[in-house]
C-alpha positions as CSV (number, residue, x, y, z in Angstrom):
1,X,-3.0,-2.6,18.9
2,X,-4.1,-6.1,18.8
3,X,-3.1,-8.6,15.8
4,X,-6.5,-9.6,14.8
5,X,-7.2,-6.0,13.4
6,X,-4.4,-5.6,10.6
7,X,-5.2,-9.6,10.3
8,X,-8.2,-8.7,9.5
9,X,-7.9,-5.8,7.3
10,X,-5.3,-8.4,5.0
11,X,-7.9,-11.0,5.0
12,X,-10.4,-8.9,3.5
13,X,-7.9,-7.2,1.0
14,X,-6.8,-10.5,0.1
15,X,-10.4,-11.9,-1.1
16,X,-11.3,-8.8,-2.4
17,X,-8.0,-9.6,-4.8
18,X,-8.9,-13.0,-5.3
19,X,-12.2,-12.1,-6.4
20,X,-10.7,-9.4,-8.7
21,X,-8.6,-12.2,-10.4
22,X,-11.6,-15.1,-10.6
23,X,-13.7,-12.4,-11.8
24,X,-12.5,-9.8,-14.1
25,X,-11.9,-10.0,-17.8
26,X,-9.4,-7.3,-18.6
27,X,-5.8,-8.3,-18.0
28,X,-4.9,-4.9,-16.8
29,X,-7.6,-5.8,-13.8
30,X,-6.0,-8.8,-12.7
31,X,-2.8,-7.5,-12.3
32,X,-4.4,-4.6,-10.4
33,X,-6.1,-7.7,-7.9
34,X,-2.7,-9.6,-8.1
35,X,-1.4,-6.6,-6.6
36,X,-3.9,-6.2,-4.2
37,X,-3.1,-9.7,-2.9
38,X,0.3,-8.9,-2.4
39,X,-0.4,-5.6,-1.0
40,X,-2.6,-7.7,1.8
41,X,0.6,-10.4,2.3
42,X,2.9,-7.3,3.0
43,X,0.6,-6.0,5.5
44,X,0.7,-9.7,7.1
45,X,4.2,-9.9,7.3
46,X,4.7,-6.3,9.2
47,X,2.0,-6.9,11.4
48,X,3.2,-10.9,12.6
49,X,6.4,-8.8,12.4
50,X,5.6,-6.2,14.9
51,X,3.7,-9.1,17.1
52,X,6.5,-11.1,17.4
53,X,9.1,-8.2,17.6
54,X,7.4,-7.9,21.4
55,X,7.6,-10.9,22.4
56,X,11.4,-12.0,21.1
57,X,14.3,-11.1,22.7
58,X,16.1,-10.1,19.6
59,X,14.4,-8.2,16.9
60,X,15.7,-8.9,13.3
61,X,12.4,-7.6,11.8
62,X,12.8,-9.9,9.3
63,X,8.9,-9.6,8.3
64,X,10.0,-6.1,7.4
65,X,13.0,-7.0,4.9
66,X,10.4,-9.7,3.4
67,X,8.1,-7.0,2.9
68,X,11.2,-4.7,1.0
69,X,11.6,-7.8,-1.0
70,X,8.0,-8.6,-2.4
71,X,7.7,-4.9,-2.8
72,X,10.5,-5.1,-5.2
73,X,9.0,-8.4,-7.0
74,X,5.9,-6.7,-7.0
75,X,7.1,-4.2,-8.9
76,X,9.2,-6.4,-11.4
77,X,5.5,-8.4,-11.9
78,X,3.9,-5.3,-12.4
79,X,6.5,-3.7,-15.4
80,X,6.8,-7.1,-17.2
81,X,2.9,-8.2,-16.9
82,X,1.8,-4.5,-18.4
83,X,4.6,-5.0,-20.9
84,X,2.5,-8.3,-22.0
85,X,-0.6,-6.5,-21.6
86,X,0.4,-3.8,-24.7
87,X,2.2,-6.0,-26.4
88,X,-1.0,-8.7,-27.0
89,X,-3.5,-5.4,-27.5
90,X,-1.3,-4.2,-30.2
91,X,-1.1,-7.4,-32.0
92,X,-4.4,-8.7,-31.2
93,X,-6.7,-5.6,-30.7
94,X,-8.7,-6.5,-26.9
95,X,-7.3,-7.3,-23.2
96,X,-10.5,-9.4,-22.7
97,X,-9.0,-12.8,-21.3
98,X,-11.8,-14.9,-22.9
99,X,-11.1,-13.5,-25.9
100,X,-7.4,-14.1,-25.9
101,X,-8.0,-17.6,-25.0
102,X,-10.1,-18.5,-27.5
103,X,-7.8,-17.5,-29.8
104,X,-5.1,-19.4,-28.3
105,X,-6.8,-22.7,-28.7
106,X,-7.1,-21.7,-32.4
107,X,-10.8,-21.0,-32.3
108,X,-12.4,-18.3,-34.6
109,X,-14.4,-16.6,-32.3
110,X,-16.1,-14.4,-34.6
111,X,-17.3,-17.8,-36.5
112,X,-20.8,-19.3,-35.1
113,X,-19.5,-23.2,-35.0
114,X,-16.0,-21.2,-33.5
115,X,-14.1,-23.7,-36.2
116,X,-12.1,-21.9,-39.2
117,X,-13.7,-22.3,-42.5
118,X,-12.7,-24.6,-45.0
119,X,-11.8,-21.4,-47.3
120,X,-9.6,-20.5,-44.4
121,X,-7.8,-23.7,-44.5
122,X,-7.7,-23.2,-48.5
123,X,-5.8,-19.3,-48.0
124,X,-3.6,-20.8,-45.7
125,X,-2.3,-23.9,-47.9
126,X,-2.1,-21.2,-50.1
127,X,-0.2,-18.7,-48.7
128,X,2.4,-21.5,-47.4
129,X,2.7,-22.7,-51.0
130,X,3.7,-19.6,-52.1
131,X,5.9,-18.9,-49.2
132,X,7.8,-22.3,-50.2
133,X,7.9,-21.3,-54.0
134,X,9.8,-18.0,-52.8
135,X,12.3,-20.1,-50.7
């Protein structure tokens, strides 16, 4: 088998991932295209592997133990990222990316100017007032 096909094949599963990550909105997504890409740089590294395998004298398939070991990153990235993922949907209620970043730059999104109120700044003073006064 030539090299160009499984070349190929990972160059198309790795823009297919990229445009899963650029694209998508749900966090549980991206991972799922993050994994794609990685999928597509496994296939890479057997087939250059294999290719090179012919044409060496020695073979240490080294390609192949490359591949064992993003496999097992892979699946580290996988566990912790999904871990994140449940752990932000409990608190905050959505996986939606844009969501979660407005929030993170301290934006209300559900308010039209996407500023906090000044009543909100008024329950918050509040609440830390009383938060000192039971310290």
């Amino acid at each position: 088998m030539h090299l160009a096909y499984p070349a190929v094949l990972s160059a198309l599963l790795f823009c297919t991932g990229l445009y899963g990550v650029l694209a998508r909105r749900n966090a549980i997504l991206v991972l799922m295209s993050v994994e794609l890409m990685l999928n597509a740089v496994n296939l890479n590294l057997v087939a250059f592997d294999v290719w090179l395998s012919r044409t060496a004298e020695e073979t240490l398939h080294s390609g192949q133990a490359l591949t064992l070991f993003t496999i097992a990153i892979a699946a580290a990235e996988i566990g912790i990222g999904l871990a994140i993922v449940l752990a932000v949907y409990r608190n905050r209620g959505t996986s939606d990316i844009d969501k979660l970043r407005d929030t993170a730059e301290g934006h209300d999104p559900d308010h039209p100017d996407g500023d906090a109120t000044d009543s909100d700044a008024s329950v918050t003073k509040a609440a830390a007032e009383k938060a000192e006064a039971t310290a």
